[in-house]
N, C-alpha and C positions, 0 to 999 in steps of 0.2 A: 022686150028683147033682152035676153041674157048674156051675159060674157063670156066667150073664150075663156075657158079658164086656165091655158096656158103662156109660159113667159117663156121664150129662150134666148140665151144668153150665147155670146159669140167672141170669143177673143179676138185681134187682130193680128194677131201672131202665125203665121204659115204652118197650112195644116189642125188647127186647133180644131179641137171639136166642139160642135156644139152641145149646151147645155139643157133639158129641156124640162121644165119646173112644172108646177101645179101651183096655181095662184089661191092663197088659203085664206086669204084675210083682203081688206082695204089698204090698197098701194096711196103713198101718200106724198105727193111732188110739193115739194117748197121752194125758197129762191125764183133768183131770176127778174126781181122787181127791185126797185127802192133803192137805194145807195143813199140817202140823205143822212149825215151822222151831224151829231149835236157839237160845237167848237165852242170851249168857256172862253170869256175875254174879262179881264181885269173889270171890274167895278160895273161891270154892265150885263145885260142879260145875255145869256147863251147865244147864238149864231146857227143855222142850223146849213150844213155847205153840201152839193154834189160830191161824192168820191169816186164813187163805182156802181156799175151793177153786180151784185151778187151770183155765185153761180147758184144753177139748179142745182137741189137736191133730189133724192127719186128712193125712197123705200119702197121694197118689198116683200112682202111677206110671200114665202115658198115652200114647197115638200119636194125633197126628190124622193123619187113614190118607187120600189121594185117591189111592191107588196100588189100579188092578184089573187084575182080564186085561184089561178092556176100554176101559180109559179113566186117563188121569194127568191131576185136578185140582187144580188151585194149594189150597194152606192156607194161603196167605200171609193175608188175609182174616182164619182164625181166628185164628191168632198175633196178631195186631194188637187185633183185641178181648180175647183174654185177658189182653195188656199193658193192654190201657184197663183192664180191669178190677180193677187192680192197683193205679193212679195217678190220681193227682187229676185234675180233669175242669177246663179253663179254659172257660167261658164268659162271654156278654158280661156275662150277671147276677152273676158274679162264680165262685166256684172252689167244686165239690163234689168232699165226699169221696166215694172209691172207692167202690162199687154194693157188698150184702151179696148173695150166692151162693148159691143153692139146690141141694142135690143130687137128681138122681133115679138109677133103674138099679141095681146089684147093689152097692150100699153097703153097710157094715157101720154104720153109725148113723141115725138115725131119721131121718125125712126132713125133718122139724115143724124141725130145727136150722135156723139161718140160719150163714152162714160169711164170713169177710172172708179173703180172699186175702194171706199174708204171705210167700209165698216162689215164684219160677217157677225150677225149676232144667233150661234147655234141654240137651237129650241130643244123641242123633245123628239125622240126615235124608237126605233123599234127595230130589236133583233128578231132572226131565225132561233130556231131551236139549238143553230149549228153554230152560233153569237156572230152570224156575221149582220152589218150595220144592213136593213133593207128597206127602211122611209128612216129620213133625216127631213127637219124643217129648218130653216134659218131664214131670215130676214136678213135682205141685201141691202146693206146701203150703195148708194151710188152717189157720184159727182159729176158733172158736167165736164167733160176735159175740152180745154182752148189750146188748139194749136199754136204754138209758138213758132215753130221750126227751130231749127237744131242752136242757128247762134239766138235766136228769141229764148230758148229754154236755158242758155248757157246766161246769157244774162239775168234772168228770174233770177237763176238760182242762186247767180253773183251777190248779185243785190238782196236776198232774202238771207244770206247766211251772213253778208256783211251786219 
């Protein structure tokens, strides 16, 4: 049995469009297990204690494809949303974080996850004659996003920049 070879990508932001990739390579999910870290003690051997679980990680490798026999359309368009999707939003109301990420398509983890985008690493492309962009590949990184709610996120944030 072969894989679906596509991935699409979905902001949570009203109205967003979806995004819809060509899976190029071996997606590759890490995290999510283990939390055991090593604690040195004075004159004694290490300690090894519970902290956390880890979140998921989720690479993938992708092409946004406008290249047919019959037709070369610009992804310039996609590229630019999946950068929005990455950074902060200025508006007049003032500045929102980056949209959380839904996956669909022949993923290897559940679809129910929500994801924050931490990493876009662009590959190779390919112009028209006319130099507009019409296959880009990049590898998406992804991260697993935990719900806090709004005063759960305010204190994170307290507590990490303290």
């Amino acid at each position: 049995m072969t894989r679906d070879l596509y991935v699409r990508l979905r902001a949570s932001t009203r109205n967003a469009p979806r995004l819809r990739f060509k899976l190029i390579g071996d997606d590759q999910l890490s995290g999510g297990v283990g939390g055991w870290e090593q604690v040195d003690r004075k004159l004694r051997r290490p300690a090894i204690v519970w902290t956390k679980t880890p979140l998921r990680v989720y690479k993938l490798p992708l092409r946004l494809d406008g290249f047919t026999a019959t037709s070369q359309v610009s992804v310039e368009q996609e590229c630019r949303v999946l950068m929005g999707w990455g950074q902060l939003t200025h508006t007049r109301k003032g500045t929102k974080r980056p949209p959380t990420i839904a996956l669909s398509g022949n993923v290897r983890v559940p679809l129910s996850l929500r994801w924050v985008i931490t990493g876009l690493d662009w590959g190779d492309y390919l112009t028209s004659n006319s130099g507009r962009r019409i296959r880009q590949d990049v590898t998406v990184t992804l991260t697993e996003y935990i719900d806090l709610g709004s005063k759960g996120y305010a204190a994170a944030l307290k507590k990490a920049t303290n």
